[in-house]
C-alpha positions as CSV (number, residue, x, y, z in Angstrom):
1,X,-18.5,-26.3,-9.0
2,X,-17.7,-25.9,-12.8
3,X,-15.1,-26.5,-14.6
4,X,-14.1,-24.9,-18.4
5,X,-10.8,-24.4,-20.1
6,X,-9.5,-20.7,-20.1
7,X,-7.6,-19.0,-22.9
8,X,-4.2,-20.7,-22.5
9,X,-5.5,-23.7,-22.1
10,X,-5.5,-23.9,-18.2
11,X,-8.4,-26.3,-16.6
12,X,-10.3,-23.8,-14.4
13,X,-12.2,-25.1,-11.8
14,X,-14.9,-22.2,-10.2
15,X,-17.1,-22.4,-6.9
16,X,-18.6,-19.9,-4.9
17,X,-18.0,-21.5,-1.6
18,X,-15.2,-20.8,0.1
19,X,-12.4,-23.3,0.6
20,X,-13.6,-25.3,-2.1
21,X,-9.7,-26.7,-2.9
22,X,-7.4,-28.9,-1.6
23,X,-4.9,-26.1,-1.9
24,X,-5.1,-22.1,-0.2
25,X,-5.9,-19.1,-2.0
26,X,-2.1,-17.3,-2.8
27,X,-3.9,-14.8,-5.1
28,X,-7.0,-12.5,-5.5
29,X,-8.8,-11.2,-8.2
30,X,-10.6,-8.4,-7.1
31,X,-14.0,-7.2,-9.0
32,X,-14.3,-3.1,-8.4
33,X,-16.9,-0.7,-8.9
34,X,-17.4,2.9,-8.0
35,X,-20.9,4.1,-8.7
36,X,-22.1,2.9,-11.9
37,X,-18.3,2.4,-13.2
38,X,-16.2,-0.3,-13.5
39,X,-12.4,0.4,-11.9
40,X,-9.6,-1.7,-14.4
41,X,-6.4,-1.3,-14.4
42,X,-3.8,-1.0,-17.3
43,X,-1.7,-3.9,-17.3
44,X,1.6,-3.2,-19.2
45,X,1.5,-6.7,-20.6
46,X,-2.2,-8.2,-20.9
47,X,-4.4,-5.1,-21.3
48,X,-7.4,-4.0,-19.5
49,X,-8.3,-6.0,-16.2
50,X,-9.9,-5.9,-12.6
51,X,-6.7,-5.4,-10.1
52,X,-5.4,-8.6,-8.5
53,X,-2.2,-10.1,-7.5
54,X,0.2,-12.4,-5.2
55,X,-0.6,-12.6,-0.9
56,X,2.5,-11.2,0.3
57,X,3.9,-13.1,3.4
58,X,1.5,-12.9,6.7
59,X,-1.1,-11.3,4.7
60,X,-4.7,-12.0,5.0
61,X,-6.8,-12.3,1.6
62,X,-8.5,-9.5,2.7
63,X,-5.7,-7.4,3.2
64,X,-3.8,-8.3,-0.3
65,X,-7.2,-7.8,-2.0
66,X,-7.4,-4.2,-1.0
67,X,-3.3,-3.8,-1.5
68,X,-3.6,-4.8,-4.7
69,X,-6.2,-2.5,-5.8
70,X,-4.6,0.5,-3.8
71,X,-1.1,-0.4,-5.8
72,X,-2.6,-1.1,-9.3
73,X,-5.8,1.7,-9.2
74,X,-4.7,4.0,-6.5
75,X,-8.0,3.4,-4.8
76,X,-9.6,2.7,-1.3
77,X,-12.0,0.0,-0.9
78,X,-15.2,1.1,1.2
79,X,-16.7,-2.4,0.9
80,X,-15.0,-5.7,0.7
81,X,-16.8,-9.0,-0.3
82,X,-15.9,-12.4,-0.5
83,X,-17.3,-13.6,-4.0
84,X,-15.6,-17.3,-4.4
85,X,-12.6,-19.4,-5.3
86,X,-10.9,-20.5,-8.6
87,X,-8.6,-22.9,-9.3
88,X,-6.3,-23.1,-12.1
89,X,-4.5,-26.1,-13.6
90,X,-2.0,-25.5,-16.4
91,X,1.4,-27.2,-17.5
92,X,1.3,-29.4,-14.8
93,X,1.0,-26.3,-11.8
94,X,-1.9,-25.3,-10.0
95,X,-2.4,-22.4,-7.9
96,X,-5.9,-21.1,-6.7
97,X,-7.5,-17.7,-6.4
98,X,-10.2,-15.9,-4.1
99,X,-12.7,-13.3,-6.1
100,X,-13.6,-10.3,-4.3
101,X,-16.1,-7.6,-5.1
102,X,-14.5,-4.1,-3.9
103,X,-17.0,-0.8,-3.8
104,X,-14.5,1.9,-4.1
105,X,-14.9,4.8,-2.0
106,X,-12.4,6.7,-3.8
107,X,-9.4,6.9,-6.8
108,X,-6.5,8.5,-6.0
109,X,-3.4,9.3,-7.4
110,X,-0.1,6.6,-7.1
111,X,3.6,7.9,-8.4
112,X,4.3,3.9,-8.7
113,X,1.6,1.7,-9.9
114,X,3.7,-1.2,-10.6
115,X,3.3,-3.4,-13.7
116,X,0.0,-2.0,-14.3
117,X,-0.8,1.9,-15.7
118,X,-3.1,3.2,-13.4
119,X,-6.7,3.4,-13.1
120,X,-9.6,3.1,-15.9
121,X,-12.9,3.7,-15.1
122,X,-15.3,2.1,-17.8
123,X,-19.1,2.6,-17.7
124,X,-21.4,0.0,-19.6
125,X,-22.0,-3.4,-20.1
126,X,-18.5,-4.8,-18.9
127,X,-19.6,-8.2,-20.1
128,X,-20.1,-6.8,-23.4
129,X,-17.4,-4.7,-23.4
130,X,-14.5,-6.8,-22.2
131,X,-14.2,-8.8,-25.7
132,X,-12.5,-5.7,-27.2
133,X,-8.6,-6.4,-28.3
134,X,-8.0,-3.7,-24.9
135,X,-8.8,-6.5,-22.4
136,X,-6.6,-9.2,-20.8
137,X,-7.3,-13.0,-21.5
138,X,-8.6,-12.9,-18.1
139,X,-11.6,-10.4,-18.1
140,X,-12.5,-13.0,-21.0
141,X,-13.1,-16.6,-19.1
142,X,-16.3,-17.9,-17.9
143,X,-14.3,-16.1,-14.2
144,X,-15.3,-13.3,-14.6
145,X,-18.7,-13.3,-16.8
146,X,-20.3,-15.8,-13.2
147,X,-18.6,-13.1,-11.2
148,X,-20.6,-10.4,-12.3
149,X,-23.3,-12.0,-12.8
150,X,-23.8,-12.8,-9.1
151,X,-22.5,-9.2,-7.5
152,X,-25.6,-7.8,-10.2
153,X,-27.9,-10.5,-9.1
């Protein structure tokens, strides 16, 4: 396990294994790819990021990974992987996450896509790439950069 401090100060705590925490995953971060691009979504707020979000009530974190991504991207997952766990510590609240690696099998078209703006497709280095002013805090923690590194072995 490892542990750094992220962007707003939150003590992140990272494994690979699953159910690594005390606590249950509530949310998923979701790490997409079709071909040799990248899928992100637009969030209205943060910038560029992979999809993710909240388990909605008698939801499986399977089934809220691939929600999310369809709600924020528009697109179906042909492949789902578990990745690991994170667990984040800030202003005295915790919550944990489960990291997923999605292979999209296609991009569609939403009317809604909810607080995000739709799909971006970015081909590249995403680890060099994700530093840009465009990206959310969280495409810039230590998350993230593990994350990759292990789905690229």
């Amino acid at each position: 396990m490892e542990t750094f401090i992220d962007a707003n100060g939150g003590v992140v705590k990272f494994s690979f294994c699953p159910h690594a925490f005390d606590k249950q995953p509530e949310h998923v971060l979701v790490i997409c790819k079709k071909d040799k691009e990248w899928l992100l979504t637009n969030h209205k707020k943060r910038g560029l990021e992979f999809p993710g979000g909240k388990l909605e009530k008698g939801e499986t974190l399977e089934e809220a990974a691939r929600r999310e991504v369809l709600e924020e991207t528009g697109a179906i997952l042909k492949q789902l992987e578990l990745i690991g766990e994170y667990e984040v510590t800030l202003d005295e609240k915790t919550f944990v996450k489960a990291i997923f690696y999605g292979e999209v099998e296609r991009v569609g078209e939403n009317l809604h896509y909810y607080e995000t703006e739709g799909p971006v497709l970015i081909e590249g280095n995403i680890l060099d790439l994700r530093w840009g002013d465009e990206y959310s805090f969280i495409m810039k923690d230590e998350v993230v950069e593990r994350s990759i590194l292990r789905i690229e072995g």
